[in-house]
C-alpha positions in Angstrom: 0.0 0.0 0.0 1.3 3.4 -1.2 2.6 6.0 1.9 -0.1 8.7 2.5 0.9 12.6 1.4 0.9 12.6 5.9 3.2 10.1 5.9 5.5 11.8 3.0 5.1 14.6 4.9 6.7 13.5 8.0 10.3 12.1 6.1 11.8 15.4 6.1 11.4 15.5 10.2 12.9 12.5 10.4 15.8 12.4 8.5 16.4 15.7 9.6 17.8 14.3 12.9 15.1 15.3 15.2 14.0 13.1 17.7 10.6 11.1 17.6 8.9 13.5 19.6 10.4 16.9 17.8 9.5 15.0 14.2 6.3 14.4 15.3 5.8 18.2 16.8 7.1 19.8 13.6 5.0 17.5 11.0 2.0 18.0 13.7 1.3 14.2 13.6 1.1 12.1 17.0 4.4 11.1 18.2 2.2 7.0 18.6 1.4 7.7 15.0 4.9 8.3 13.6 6.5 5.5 15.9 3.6 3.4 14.3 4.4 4.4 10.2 8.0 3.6 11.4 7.0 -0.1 12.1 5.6 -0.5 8.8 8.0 -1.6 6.6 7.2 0.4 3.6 7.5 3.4 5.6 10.9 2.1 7.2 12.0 1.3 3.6 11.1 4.4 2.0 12.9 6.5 5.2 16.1 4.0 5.2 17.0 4.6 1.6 16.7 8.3 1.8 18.7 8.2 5.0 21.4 6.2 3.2 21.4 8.6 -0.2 22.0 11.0 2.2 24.8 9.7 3.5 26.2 9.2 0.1 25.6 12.9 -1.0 27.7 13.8 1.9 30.6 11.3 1.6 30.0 12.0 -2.2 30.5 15.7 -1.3 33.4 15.3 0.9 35.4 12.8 -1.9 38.9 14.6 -2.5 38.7 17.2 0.5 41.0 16.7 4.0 38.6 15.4 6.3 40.9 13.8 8.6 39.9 16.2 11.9 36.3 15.9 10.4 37.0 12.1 10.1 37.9 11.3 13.4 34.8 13.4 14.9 32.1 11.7 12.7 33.7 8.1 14.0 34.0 9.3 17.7 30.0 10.3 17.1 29.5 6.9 14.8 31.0 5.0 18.4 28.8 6.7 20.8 26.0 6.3 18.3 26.7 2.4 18.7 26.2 2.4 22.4 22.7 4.1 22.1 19.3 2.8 22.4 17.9 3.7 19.2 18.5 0.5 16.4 17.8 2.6 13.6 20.9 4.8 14.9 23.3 2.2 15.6 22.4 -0.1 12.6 23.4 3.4 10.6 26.7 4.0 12.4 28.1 0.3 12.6 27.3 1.4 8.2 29.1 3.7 8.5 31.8 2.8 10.1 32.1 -0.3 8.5 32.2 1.9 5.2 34.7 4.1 6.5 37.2 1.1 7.4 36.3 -0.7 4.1 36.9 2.5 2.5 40.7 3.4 3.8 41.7 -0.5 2.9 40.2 -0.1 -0.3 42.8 3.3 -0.4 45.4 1.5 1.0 45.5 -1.1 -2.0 45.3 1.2 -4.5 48.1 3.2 -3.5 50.0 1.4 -1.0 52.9 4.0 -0.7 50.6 6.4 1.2 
């Protein structure tokens, strides 16, 4: 069954990084009611892909710039996400830390000498 234009509504808040509460505040939907679209799979499908282009854009974005200070902050925040209570949250950060690593071997075999 297709998402509702309410429930379409509601992505923004909640892949803007607001909690539960302040998503469901700013969309003016119940706080039960979003928790509930986020148990339906569609609506977790829908919101985990856009949270994952996301992510993309940014590490997309960031390709060829110095991020090593930027770097060691998002994976001191990707830890501390890991030891939180929210799945969604540390399902995303193990991602991306897993990324991360994969992403410096990947470097490393390509050019070795650095």
């Amino acid at each position: 069954m297709p998402l509702t234009r309410r429930q379409r509504s509601a992505l923004p808040f909640l892949v803007s990084g607001l909690t539960i509460e302040e998503a469901a505040r700013q969309s003016k939907v119940p706080a039960a009611t979003l928790r509930r679209w986020i148990s339906n799979p569609e609506f977790q499908d829908l919101l985990d892909r856009i949270l994952d282009q996301r992510l993309q854009d940014a590490m997309n974005e960031a390709a060829g710039v110095d991020l090593s200070s930027a770097l060691k902050e998002a994976v001191t925040a990707a830890k501390d996400a890991l030891k939180g209570r929210s799945i969604r949250n540390r399902l995303q950060a193990g991602r991306l830390l897993w990324d991360i690593a994969f992403r410096k071997q990947a470097q490393k075999l390509r050019c070795p000498n650095e």
